[in-house]
N, C-alpha and C positions, 0 to 999 in steps of 0.2 A: 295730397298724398304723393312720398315719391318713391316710385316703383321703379324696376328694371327697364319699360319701356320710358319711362321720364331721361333716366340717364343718356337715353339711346339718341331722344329727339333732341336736348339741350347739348350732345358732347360737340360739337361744332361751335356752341357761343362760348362753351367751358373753356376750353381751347385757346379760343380768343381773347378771353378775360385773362388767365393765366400769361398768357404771351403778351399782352399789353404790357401788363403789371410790369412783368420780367423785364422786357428790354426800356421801359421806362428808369428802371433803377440800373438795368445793365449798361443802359449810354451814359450811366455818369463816369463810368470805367472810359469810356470811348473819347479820344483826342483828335482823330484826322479832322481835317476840314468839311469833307461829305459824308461821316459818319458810317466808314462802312460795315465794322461792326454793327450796326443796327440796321442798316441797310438790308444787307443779307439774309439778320432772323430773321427780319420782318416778309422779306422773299419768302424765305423757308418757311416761315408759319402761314404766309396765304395761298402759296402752291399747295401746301398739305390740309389745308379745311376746301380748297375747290376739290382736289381728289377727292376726298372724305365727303363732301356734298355729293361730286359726280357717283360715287360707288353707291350711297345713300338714293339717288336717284333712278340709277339702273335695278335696285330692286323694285321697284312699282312699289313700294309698302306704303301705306298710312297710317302713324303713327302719333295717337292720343298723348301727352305727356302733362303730369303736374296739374292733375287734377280738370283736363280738357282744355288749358289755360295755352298750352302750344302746341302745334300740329306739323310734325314732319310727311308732307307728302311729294309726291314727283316736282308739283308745277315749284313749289317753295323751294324745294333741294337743288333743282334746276337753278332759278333766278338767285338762289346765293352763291351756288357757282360761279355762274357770270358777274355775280357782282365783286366776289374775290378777284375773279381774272383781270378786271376791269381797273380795281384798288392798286392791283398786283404791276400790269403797265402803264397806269398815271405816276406811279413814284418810279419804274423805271424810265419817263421820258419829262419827268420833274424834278428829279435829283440834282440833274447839273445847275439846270437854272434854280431851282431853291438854293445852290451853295453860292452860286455868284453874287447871291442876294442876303445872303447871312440868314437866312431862314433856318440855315440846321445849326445854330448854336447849341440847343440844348435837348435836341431830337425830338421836339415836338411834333415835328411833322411824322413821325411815322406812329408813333403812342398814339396820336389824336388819332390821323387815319386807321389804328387799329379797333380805336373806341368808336369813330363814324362806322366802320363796316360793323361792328357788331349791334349797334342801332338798327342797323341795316337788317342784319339777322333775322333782331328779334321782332322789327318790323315785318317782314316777310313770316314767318314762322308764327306772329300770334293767333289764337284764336278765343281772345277774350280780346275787348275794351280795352282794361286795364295795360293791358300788357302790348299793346299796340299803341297807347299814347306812349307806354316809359320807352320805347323803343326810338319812337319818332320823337321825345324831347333829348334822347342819349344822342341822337342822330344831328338833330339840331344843333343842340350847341358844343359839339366837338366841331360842327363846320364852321359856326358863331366864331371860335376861337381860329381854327385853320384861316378865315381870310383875315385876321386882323394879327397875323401872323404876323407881316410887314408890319413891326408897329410905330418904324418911326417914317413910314411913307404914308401921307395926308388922305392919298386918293382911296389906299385900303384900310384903312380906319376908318375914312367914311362910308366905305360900302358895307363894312362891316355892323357901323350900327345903323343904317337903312334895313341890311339883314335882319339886323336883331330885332329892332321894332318890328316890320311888317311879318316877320317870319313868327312874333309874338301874337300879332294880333291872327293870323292864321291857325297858331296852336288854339289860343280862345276859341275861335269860328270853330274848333273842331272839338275842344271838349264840351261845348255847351250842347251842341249836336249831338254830341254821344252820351251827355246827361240826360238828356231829352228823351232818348232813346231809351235809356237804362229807365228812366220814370213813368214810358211807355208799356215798355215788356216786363221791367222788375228782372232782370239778367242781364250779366256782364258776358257773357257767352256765345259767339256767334250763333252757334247752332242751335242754343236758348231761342234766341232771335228768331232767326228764322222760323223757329215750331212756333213764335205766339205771332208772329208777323203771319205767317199762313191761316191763323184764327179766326174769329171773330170777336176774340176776347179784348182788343187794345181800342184805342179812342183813334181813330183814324189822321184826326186833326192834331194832334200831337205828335202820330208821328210825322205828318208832312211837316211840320214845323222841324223836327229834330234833322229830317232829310235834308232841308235845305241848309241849314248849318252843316251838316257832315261833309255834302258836294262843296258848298264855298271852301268850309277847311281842304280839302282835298283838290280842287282847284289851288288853291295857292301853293298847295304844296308840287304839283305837276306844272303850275307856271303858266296854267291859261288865261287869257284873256275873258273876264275884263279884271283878273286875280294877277297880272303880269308885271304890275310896276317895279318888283324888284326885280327884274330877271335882270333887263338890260345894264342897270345903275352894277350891280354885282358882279355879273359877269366883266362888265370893264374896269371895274375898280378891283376888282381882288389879285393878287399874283396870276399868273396866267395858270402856273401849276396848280393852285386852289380852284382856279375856275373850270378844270379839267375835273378835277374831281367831286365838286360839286354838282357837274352837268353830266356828270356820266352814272356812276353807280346808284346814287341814290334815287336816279328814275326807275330803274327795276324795283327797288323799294315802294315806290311811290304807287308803281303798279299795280303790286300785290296788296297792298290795302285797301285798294281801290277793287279788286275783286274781292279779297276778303270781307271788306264790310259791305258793299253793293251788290254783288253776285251771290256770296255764300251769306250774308245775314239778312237782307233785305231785298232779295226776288222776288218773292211777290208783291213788294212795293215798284214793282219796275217801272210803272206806267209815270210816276214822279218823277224816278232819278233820270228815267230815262231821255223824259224833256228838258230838263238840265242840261243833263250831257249834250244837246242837240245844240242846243243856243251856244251853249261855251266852246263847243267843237269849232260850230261856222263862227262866232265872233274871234277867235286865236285865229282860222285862216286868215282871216281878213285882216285883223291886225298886223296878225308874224308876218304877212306877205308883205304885206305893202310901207310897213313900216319900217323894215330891213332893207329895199331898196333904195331908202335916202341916208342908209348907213354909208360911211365913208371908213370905220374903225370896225376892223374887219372882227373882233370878237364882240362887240353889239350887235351887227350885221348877225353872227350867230346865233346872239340871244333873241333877239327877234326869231329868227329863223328856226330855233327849237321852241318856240311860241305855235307856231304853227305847223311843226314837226306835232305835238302832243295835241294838238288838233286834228290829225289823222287818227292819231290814238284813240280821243272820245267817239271817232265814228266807228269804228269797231267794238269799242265798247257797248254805246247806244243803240245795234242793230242787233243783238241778240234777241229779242223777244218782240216779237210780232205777233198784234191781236191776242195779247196770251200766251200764245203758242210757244215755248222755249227749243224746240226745234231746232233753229238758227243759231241758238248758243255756244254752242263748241263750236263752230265754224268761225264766228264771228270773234269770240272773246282768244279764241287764238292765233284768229288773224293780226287781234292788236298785241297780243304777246312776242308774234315773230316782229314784229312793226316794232316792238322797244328794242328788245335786241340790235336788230340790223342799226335803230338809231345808234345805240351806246357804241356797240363795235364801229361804226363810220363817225361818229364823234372822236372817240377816243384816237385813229388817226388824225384826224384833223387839227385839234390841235395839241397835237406832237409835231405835228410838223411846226406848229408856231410856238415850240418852247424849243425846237431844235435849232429855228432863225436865231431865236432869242441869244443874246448874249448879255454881257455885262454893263449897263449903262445904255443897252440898246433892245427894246420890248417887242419890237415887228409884230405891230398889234394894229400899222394901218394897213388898206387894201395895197395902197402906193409901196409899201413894205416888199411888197411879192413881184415889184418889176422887175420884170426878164428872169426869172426864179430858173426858168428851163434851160437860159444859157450857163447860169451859176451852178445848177444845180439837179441835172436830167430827172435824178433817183424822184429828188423830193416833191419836184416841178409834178410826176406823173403821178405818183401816192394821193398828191392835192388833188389833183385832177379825179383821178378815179372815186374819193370823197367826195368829191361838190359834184360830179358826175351823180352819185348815189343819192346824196341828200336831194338833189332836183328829181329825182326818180328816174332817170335817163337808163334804156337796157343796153346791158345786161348786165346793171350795177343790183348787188340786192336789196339796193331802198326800190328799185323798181317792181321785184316781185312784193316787195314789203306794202307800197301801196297800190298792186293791183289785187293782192289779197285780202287787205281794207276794203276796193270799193266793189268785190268780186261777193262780198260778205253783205253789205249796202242792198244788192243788185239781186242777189238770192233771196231776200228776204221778203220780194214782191211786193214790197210796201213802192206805192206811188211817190209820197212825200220822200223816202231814201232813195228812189232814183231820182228824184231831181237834187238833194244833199251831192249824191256820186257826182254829179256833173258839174256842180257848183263845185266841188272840189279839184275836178279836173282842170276848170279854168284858174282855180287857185295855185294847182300845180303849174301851169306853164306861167303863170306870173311868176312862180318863187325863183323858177327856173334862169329867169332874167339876172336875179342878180348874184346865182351859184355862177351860170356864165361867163357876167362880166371879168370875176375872179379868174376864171381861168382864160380870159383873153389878156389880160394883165400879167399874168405872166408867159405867157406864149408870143406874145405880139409885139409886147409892148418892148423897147429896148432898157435895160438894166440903168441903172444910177449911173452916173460918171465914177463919182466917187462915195465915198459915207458907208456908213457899215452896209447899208442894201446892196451894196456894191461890189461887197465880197464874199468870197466864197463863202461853203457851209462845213463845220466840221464838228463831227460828234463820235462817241467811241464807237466801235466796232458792234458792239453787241447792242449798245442802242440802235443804231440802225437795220439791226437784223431784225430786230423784234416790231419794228417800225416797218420794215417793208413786209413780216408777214402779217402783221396787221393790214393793211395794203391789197396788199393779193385776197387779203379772206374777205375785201370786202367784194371782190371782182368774180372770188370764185364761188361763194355761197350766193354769188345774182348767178350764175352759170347753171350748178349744181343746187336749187335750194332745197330740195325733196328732202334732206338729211335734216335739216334743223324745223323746215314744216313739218314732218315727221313727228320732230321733238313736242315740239308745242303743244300739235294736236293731241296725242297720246299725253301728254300733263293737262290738261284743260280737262280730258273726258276724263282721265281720273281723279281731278280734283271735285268735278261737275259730280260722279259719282259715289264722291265716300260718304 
């Protein structure tokens, strides 16, 4: 049934569908070289659904829509926010370099990215099955098509259909799990769920069977370990601008499924997913860690290195419910919510600075790329820094309250086995720490090229670089100040924990 509150909860994907459509048939009107006619809607239309989320947000509502099939609440309204803003500076610091590369011939890159954020949407926003796979296959292969964008360069073609097969058999892993489920409870319905999950009416053993499909599918979609094979092959094979936006937004996505279906429909199965999450947690540190410091191509280095970034994530996740007890939930499931966040925003710097090195015939995709960066280039040299500063957890970077809030959440929960996780983490922290460092000894220390494009200066328009260094600063000053966006978190967590 669609009622008044229906229109209320879908007018943000409405929006986006509409504005897709639109400037897909309006860039056939469009001749510039970087397409700015499309450029600009496509600004305009993701500033105006992140306001329209944010204002959606600040009323605390929850909001039933289409039959209970989508849910407008704070934590959703929030993480689409961020996930527009996220959309909104990957194509502001990936424009230049997609035009240099002939990638905006026919304005696919901003259609597709409006089609992936609304994947993204209705990913966050479902609260049926249904309607959370068509989200995450709308999401899928709009990204499917964004990296094989480059379609007459080799290296993204093949990462592309590496993408498309594993990111295939992941979709499998995860409808068969959610078929499992549905032939468990007989509902597509989160909330379904959860009332016959709390029963005694299901077959027990089906559902841990249907659980362990869902965690795998959701594991490869978050990029843990031992689910990780595509991360690295992708992230270096794709355009770098594709690889920004692949690595950024869609992990907020990613998130909210992962509390939608583990948190809000299968809590009382916690005791399953929960050890799951555990194993996958510590097998991503250990991989992301150690298998990034024999990286020499500074965006595998990353992809590794967001391998075991989303292994801090399942410890927060994992530490919610002790002995039963869900006490430690809002603490915990928020601490990994401010933990995605902080990632996305400190990603989303990071590489912009490596699509602002980037030039024509030249990718600044190895470490050696970034020598003497500080003499070339003070602004960008300290941005990098302040980034690999954060992602090491170093204070008073906000990846640092990001993960003392993870293991502050570990360490609350008085569970023996999570304080030895905390600590095993910690040592994983000062290992990852090793090779954010070496990056910035490389360019601090090390002296610049003679000659070759590393060798010279940096130039980018004015407004990109503004938008780039207050990226930059927000990641310096919410480690400063983080009380504002912990604040946020918490208060979306307890009322999503609530409704």
């Amino acid at each position: 049934m669609i009622d008044a509150f229906s229109w209320i909860a879908v007018l943000p994907e409405l929006v986006l569908l509409v504005m897709a459509c639109a400037i897909t048939l309006l860039d056939l009107l469009v001749k510039s070289r970087l397409r700015t006619g499309s450029f600009v809607l496509t600004l305009i239309t993701l500033g105006a659904v992140a306001v329209l989320q944010a204002f959606y947000a600040n009323t605390s509502a929850t909001v039933y829509g289409l039959s209970n099939m989508v849910v407008s609440d704070p934590m959703g309204n929030w993480l689409k926010c961020f996930s527009a803003l996220a959309v909104m500076l990957t194509l502001i610091y990936g424009r230049a370099y997609a035009g240099d590369r002939d990638m905006l011939r026919g304005g696919e890159l901003f259609s597709l990215s409006l089609f992936a954020l609304l994947g993204m949407f209705i990913m966050i926003g479902g609260n049926n099955f249904l309607m959370i796979y068509l989200g995450l296959e709308l999401l899928t292969l709009a990204s499917y098509a964004l990296v094989a964008l480059r379609r007459d360069h080799a290296q993204s073609t093949e990462a592309a259909m590496k993408y498309f097969v594993l990111g295939s058999l992941a979709s499998g892993l995860l409808l068969y799990g959610l078929s499992m489920m549905y032939g468990a409870t007989g509902t597509l319905n989160i909330n379904e769920v959860f009332r016959v999950t709390n029963s005694d009416l299901v077959n027990p053993q089906v559902l841990t069977f249907g659980i362990v499909f869902v965690v795998a599918g959701l594991a490869f979609k978050l990029g843990v370990a031992p689910f990780h094979m595509w991360i690295p092959d992708v992230y270096q094979g794709a355009p770098t601008a594709i690889t920004l936006m692949i690595g950024g937004a869609p992990k907020l996505a990613a998130f909210a499924i992962v509390i939608r279906l583990l948190v809000e429909g299968m809590l009382p199965l916690w005791f399953d997913w929960q050890q799951m999450l555990m194993i996958l947690a510590v097998a991503s540190l250990l991989v992301g860690n150690f298998a990034a410091i024999a990286q020499t191509n500074l965006k595998r280095m990353l992809a590794f290195s967001t391998i075991a970034q989303m292994g801090f994530v399942l410890l927060g996740l994992m530490s919610g419910v002790v002995n039963g007890h869900a006490g430690f939930a809002a603490n915990a499931y928020s601490s990994a919510m401010f933990y995605i966040l902080s990632y996305v925003l400190t990603t989303l710097a990071t590489f912009g600075i490596i699509l602002l090195l980037a030039r024509e015939g030249f990718e600044s995709e190895e470490i050696s790329d970034l020598t003497g960066l500080n003499q070339r280039s003070p602004l960008y040299a300290a941005v990098m820094a302040i980034c690999l500063f954060s992602l090491a957890g170093i204070p008073p970077m906000v990846g640092f309250y990001a993960k003392l809030s993870v293991l502050q959440a570990l360490i609350a929960s008085g569970s023996v086995l999570n304080l030895g996780i905390a600590i095993f983490a910690v040592i994983m922290s000062l290992v990852g720490a090793f090779y954010y460092l070496r990056v910035v000894k490389v360019m601090y220390f090390d002296a610049p090229a003679a000659q070759g494009p590393a060798s010279e200066g940096v130039r980018a328009p004015l407004g990109t670089r503004a938008v780039l260094t207050v990226n930059g600063l927000l990641v310096l000053v919410l480690g400063i100040l983080p009380g504002g966006l912990m604040i946020l978190c918490a208060r979306a967590i307890v009322q999503m924990l609530s409704a």
